[in-house]
PyMOL CGO cylinders between C-alpha atoms (Angstrom):
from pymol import cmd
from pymol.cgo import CYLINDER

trace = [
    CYLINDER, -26.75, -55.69, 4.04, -23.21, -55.43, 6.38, 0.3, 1, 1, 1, 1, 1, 1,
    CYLINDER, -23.21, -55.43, 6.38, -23.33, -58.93, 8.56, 0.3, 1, 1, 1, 1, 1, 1,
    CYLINDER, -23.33, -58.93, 8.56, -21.29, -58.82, 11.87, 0.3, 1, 1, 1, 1, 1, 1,
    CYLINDER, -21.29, -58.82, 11.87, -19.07, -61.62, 13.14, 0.3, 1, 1, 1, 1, 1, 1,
    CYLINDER, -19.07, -61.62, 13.14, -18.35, -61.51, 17.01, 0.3, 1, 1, 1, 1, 1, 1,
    CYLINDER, -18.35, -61.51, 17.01, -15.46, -63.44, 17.46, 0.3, 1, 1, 1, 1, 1, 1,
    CYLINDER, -15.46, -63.44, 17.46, -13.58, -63.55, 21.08, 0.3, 1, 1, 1, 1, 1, 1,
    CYLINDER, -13.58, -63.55, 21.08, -9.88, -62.52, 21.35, 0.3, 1, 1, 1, 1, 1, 1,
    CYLINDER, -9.88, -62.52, 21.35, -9.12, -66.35, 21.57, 0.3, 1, 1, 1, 1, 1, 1,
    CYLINDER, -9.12, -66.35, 21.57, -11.17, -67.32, 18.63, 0.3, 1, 1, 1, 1, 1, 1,
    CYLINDER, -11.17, -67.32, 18.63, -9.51, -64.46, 16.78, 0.3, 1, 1, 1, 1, 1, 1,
    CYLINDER, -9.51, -64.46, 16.78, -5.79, -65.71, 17.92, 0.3, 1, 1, 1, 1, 1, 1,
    CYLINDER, -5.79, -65.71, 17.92, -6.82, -69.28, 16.69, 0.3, 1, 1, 1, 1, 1, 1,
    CYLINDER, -6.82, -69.28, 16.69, -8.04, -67.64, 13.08, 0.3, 1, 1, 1, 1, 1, 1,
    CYLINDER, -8.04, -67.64, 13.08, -4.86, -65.72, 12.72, 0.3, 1, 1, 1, 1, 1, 1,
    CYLINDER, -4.86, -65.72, 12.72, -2.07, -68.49, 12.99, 0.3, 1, 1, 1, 1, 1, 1,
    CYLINDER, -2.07, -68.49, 12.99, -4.09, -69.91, 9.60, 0.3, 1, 1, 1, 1, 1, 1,
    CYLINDER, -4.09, -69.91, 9.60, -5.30, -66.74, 8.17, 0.3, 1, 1, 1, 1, 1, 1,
    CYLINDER, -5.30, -66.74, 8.17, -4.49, -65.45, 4.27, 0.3, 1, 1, 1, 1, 1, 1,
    CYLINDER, -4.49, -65.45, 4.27, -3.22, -61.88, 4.44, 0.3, 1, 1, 1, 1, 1, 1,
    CYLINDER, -3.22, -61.88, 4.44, -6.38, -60.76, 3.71, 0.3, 1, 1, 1, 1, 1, 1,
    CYLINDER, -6.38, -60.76, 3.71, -8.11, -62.30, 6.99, 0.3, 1, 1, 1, 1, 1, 1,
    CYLINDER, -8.11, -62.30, 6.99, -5.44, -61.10, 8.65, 0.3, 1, 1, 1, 1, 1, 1,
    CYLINDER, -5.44, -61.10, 8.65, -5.79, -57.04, 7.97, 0.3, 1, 1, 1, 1, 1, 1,
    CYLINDER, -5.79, -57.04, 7.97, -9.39, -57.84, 8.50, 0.3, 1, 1, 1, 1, 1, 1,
    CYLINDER, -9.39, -57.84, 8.50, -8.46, -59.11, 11.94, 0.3, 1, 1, 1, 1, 1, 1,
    CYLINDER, -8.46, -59.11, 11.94, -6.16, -56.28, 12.31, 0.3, 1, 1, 1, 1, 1, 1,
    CYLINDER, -6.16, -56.28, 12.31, -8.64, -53.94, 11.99, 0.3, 1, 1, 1, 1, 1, 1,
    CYLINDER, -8.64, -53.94, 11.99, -10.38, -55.32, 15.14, 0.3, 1, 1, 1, 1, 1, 1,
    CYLINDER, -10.38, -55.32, 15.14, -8.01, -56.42, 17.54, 0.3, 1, 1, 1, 1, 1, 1,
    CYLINDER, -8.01, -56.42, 17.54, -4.47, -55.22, 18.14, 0.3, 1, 1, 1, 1, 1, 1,
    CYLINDER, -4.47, -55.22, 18.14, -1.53, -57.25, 17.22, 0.3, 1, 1, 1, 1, 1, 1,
    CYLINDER, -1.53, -57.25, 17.22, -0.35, -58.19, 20.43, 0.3, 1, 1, 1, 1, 1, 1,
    CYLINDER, -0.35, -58.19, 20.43, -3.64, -59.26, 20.84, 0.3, 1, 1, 1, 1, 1, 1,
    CYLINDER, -3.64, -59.26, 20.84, -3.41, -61.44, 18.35, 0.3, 1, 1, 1, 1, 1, 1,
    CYLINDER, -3.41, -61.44, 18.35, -0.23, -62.69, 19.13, 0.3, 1, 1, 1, 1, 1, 1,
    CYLINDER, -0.23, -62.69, 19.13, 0.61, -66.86, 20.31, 0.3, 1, 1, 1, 1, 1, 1,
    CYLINDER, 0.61, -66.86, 20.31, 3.12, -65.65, 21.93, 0.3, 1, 1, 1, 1, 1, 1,
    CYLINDER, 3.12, -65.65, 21.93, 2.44, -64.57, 26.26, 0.3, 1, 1, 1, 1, 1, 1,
    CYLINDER, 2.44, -64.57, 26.26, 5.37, -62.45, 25.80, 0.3, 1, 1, 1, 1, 1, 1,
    CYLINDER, 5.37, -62.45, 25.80, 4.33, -60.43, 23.84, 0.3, 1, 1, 1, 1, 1, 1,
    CYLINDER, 4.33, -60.43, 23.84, 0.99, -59.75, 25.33, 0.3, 1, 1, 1, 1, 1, 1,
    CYLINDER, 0.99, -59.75, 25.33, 2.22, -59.53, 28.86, 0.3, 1, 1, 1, 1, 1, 1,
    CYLINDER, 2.22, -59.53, 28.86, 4.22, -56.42, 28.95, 0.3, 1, 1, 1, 1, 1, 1,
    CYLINDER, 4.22, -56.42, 28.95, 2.88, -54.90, 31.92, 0.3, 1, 1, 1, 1, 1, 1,
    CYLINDER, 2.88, -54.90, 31.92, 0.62, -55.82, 35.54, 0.3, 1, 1, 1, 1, 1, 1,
    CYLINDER, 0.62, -55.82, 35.54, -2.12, -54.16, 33.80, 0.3, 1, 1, 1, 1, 1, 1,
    CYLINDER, -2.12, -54.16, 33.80, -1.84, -56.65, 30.62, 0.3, 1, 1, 1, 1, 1, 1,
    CYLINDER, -1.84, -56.65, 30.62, -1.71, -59.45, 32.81, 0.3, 1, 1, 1, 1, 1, 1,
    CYLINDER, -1.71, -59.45, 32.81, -4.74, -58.30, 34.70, 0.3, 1, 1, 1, 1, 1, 1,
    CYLINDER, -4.74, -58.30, 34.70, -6.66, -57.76, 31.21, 0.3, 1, 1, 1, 1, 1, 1,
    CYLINDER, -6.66, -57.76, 31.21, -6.01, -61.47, 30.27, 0.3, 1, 1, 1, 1, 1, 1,
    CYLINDER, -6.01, -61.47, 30.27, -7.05, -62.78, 33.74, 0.3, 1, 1, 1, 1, 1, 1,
    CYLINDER, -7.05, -62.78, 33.74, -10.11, -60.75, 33.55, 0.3, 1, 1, 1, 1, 1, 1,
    CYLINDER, -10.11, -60.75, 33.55, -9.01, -58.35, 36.26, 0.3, 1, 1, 1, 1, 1, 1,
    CYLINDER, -9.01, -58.35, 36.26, -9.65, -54.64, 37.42, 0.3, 1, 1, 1, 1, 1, 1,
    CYLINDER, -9.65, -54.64, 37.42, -6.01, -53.79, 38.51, 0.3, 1, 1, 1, 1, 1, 1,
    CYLINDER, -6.01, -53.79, 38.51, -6.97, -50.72, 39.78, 0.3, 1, 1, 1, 1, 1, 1,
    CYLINDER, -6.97, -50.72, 39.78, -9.77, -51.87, 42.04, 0.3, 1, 1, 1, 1, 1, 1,
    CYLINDER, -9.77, -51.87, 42.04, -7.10, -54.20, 42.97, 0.3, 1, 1, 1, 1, 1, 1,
    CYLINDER, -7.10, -54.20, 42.97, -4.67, -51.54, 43.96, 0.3, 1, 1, 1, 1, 1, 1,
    CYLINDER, -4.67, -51.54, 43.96, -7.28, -50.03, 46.08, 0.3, 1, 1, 1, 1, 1, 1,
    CYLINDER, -7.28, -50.03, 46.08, -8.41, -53.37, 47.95, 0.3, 1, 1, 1, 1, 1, 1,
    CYLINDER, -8.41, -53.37, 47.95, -4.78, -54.55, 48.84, 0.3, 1, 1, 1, 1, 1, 1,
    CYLINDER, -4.78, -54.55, 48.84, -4.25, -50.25, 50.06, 0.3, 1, 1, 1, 1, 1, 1,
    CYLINDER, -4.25, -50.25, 50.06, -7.33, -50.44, 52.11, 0.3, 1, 1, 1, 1, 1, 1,
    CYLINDER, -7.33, -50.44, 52.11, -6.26, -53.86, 53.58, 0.3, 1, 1, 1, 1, 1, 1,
    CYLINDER, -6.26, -53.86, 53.58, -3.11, -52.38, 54.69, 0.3, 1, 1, 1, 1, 1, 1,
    CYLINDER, -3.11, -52.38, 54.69, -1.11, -53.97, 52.72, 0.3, 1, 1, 1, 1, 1, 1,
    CYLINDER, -1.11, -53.97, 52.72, 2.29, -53.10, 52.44, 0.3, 1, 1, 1, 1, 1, 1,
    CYLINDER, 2.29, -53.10, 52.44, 4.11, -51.67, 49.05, 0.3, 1, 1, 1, 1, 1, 1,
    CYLINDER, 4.11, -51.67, 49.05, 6.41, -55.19, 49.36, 0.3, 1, 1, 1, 1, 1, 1,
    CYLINDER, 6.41, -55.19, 49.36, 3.14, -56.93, 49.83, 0.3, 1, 1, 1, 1, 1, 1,
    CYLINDER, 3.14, -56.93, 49.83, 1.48, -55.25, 46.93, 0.3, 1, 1, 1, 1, 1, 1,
    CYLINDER, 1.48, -55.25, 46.93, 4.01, -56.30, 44.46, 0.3, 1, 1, 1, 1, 1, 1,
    CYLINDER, 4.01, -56.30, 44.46, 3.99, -59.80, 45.76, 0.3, 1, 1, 1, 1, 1, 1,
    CYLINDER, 3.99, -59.80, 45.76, 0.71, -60.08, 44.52, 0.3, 1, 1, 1, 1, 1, 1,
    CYLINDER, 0.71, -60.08, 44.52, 1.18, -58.06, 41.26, 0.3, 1, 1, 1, 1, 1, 1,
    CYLINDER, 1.18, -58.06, 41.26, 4.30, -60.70, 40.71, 0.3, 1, 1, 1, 1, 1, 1,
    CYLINDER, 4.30, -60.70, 40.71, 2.08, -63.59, 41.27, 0.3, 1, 1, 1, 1, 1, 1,
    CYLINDER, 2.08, -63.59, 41.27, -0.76, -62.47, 38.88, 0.3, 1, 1, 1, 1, 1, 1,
    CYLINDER, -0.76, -62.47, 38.88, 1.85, -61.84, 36.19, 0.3, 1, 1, 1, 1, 1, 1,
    CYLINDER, 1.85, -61.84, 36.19, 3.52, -65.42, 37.06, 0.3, 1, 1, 1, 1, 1, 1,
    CYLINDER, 3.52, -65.42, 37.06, 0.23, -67.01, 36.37, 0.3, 1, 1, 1, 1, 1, 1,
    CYLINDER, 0.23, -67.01, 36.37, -0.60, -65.23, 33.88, 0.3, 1, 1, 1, 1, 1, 1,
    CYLINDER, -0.60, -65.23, 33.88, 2.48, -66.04, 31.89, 0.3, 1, 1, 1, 1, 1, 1,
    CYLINDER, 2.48, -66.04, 31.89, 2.85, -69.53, 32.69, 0.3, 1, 1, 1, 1, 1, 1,
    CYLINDER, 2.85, -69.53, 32.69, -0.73, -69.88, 30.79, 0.3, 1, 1, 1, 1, 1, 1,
    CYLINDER, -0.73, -69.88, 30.79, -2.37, -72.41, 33.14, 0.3, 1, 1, 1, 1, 1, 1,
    CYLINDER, -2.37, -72.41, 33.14, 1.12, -74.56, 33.93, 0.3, 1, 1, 1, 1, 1, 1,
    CYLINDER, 1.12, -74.56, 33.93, 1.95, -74.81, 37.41, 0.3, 1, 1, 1, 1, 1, 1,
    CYLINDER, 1.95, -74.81, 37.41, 4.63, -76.41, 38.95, 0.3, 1, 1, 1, 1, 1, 1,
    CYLINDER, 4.63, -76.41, 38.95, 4.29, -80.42, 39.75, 0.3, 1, 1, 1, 1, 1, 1,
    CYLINDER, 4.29, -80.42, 39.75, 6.65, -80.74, 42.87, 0.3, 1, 1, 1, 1, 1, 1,
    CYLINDER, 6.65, -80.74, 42.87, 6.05, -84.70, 42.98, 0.3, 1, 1, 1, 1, 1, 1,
    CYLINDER, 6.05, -84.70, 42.98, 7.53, -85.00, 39.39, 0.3, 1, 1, 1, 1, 1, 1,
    CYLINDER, 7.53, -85.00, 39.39, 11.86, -84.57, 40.39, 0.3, 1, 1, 1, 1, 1, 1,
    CYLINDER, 11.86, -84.57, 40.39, 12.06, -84.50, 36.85, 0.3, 1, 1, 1, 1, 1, 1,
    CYLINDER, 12.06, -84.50, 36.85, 10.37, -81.12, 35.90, 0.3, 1, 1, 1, 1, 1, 1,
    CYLINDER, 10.37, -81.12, 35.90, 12.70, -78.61, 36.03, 0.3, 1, 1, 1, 1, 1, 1,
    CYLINDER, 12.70, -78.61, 36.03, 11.05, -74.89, 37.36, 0.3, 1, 1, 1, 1, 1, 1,
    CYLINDER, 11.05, -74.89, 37.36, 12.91, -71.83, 35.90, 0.3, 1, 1, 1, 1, 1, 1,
    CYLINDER, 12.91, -71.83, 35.90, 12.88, -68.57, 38.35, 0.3, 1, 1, 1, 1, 1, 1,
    CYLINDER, 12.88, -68.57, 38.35, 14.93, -65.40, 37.83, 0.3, 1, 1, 1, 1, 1, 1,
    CYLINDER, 14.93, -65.40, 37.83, 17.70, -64.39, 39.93, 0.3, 1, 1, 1, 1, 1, 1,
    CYLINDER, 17.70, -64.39, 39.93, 18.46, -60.81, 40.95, 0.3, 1, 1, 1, 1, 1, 1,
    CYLINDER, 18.46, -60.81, 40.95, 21.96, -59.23, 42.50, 0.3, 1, 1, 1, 1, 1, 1,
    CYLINDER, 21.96, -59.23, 42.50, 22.04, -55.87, 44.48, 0.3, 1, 1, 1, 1, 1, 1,
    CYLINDER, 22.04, -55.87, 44.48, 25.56, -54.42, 44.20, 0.3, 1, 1, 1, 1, 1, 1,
    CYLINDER, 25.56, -54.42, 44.20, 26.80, -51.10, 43.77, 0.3, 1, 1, 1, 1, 1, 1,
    CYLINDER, 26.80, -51.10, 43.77, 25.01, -50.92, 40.54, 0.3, 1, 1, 1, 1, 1, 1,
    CYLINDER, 25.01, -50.92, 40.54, 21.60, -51.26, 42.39, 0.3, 1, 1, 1, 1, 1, 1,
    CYLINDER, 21.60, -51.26, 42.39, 19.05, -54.19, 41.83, 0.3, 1, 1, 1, 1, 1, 1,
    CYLINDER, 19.05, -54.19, 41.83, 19.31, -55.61, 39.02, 0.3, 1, 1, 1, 1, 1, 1,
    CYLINDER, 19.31, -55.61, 39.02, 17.96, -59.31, 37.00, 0.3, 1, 1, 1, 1, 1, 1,
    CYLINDER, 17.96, -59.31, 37.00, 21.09, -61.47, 36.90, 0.3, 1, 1, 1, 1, 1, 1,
    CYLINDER, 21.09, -61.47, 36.90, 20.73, -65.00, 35.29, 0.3, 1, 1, 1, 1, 1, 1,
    CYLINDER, 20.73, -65.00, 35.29, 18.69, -67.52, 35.57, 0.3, 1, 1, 1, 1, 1, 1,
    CYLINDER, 18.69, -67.52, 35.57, 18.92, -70.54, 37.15, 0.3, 1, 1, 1, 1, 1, 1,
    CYLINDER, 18.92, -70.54, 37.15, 16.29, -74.43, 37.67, 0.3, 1, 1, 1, 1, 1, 1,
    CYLINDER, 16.29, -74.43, 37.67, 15.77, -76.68, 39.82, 0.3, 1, 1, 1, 1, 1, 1,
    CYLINDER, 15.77, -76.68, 39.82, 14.10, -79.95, 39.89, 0.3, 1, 1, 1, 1, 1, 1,
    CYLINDER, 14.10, -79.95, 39.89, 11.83, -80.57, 43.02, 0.3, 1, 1, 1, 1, 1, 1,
    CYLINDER, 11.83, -80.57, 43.02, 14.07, -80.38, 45.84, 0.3, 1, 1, 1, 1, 1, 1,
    CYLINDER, 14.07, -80.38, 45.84, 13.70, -76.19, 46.08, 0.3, 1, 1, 1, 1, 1, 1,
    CYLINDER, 13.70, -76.19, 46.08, 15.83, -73.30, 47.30, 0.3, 1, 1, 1, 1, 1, 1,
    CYLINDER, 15.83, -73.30, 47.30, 13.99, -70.79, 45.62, 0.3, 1, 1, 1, 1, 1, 1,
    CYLINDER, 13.99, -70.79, 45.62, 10.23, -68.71, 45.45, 0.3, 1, 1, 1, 1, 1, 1,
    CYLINDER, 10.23, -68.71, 45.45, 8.49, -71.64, 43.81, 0.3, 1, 1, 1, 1, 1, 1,
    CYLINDER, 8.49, -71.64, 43.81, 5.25, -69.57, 43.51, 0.3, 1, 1, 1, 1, 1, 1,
    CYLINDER, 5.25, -69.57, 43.51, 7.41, -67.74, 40.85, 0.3, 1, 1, 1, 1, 1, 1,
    CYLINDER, 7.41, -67.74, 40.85, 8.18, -70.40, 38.89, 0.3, 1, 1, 1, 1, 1, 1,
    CYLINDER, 8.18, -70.40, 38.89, 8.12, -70.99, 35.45, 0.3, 1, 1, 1, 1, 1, 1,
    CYLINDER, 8.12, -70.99, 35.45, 7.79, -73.77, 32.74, 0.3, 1, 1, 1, 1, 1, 1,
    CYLINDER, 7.79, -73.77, 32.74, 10.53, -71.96, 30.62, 0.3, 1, 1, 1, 1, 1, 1,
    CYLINDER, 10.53, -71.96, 30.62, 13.78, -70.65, 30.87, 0.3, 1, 1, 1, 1, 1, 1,
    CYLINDER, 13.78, -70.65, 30.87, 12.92, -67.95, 28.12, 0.3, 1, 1, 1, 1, 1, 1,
    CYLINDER, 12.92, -67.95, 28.12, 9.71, -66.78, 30.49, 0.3, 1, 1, 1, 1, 1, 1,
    CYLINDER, 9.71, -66.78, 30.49, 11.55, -66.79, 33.80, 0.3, 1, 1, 1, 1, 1, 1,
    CYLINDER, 11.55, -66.79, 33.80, 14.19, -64.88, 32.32, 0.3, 1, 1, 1, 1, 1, 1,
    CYLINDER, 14.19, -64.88, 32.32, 11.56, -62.14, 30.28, 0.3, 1, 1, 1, 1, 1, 1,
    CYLINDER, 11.56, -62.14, 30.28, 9.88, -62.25, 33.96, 0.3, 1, 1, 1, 1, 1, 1,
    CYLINDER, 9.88, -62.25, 33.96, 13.19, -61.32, 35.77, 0.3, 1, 1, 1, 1, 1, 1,
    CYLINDER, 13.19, -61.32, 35.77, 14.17, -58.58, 32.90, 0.3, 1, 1, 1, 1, 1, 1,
    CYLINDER, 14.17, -58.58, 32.90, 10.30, -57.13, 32.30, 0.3, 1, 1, 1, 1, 1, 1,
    CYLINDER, 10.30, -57.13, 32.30, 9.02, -56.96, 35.56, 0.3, 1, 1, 1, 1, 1, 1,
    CYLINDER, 9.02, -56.96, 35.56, 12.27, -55.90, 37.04, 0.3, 1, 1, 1, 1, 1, 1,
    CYLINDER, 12.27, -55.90, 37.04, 10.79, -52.72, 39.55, 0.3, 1, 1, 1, 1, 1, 1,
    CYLINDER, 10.79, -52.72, 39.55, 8.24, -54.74, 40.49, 0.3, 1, 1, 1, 1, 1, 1,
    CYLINDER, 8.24, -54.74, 40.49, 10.90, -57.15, 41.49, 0.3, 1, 1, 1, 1, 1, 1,
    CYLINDER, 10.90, -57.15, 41.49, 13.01, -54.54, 43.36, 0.3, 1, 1, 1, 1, 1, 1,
    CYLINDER, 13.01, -54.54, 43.36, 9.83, -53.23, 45.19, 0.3, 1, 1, 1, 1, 1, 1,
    CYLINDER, 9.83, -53.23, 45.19, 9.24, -56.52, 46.68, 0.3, 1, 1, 1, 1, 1, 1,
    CYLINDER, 9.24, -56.52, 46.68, 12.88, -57.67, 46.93, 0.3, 1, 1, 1, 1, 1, 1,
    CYLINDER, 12.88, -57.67, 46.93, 14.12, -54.82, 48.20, 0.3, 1, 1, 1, 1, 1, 1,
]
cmd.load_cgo(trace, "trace")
């Protein structure tokens, strides 16, 4: 008699940092890798990822912010933000603590066009999007690079 195991994608993620290799093709068989993967980056390589981790319809999305007359700057805003939260994994920015550094991305237009520049922190005193923040250097600067049309949509 075949038994079934339901296991969620986050029970499966936990099972596979430990797993022998033969857990591991079993687990393989059932979710995809970057499914399983620790890693955000990895599983965040588009808005639609990020709305599939935050347990979001991205298309019904679309069609709310369109029928709210939102703009196509506005719209990417919000696709930005969803992807910020969804990479910072729960961290958010504590603007009493001046000695938390927040990571954002910064972009130049020139006659290439738009494009991600550096990166750059800064402790609580701000100059910067703070909503966009992140907790790394590494994710602010895979946010600038990734997400880089949404970026110019909004930006520019």
């Amino acid at each position: 008699m075949k038994k079934t195991i339901e296991l969620s994608i986050e029970e499966a993620r936990e099972m596979y940092k430990t797993a022998d290799a033969s857990l591991k093709k079993l687990l393989l068989a059932n979710f995809t890798a970057s499914e399983l993967s620790v890693n955000i980056m990895d599983r965040v390589k588009s808005f639609e990822d990020a709305c599939k981790i935050d347990g979001l319809n991205p298309e019904n999305l679309i069609l709310r912010w369109q029928s709210n007359g939102d703009t196509n700057d506005e719209i990417a805003y919000k696709k930005l933000k969803i992807i910020a939260k969804v990479l910072n994994e729960g961290w958010s920015p504590n603007w009493k603590d001046t000695n938390e550094c927040k990571y954002y991305p910064w972009f130049e237009v020139g006659s290439s066009g738009f494009s991600y520049h550096d990166f750059s922190y800064q402790y609580t005193y701000s100059y910067f999007a703070g909503r966009l923040c992140f907790k790394t250097k590494n994710l602010a600067i895979y946010f600038g690079k990734t997400f880089i049309d949404i970026h110019k949509e909004f930006y520019i």
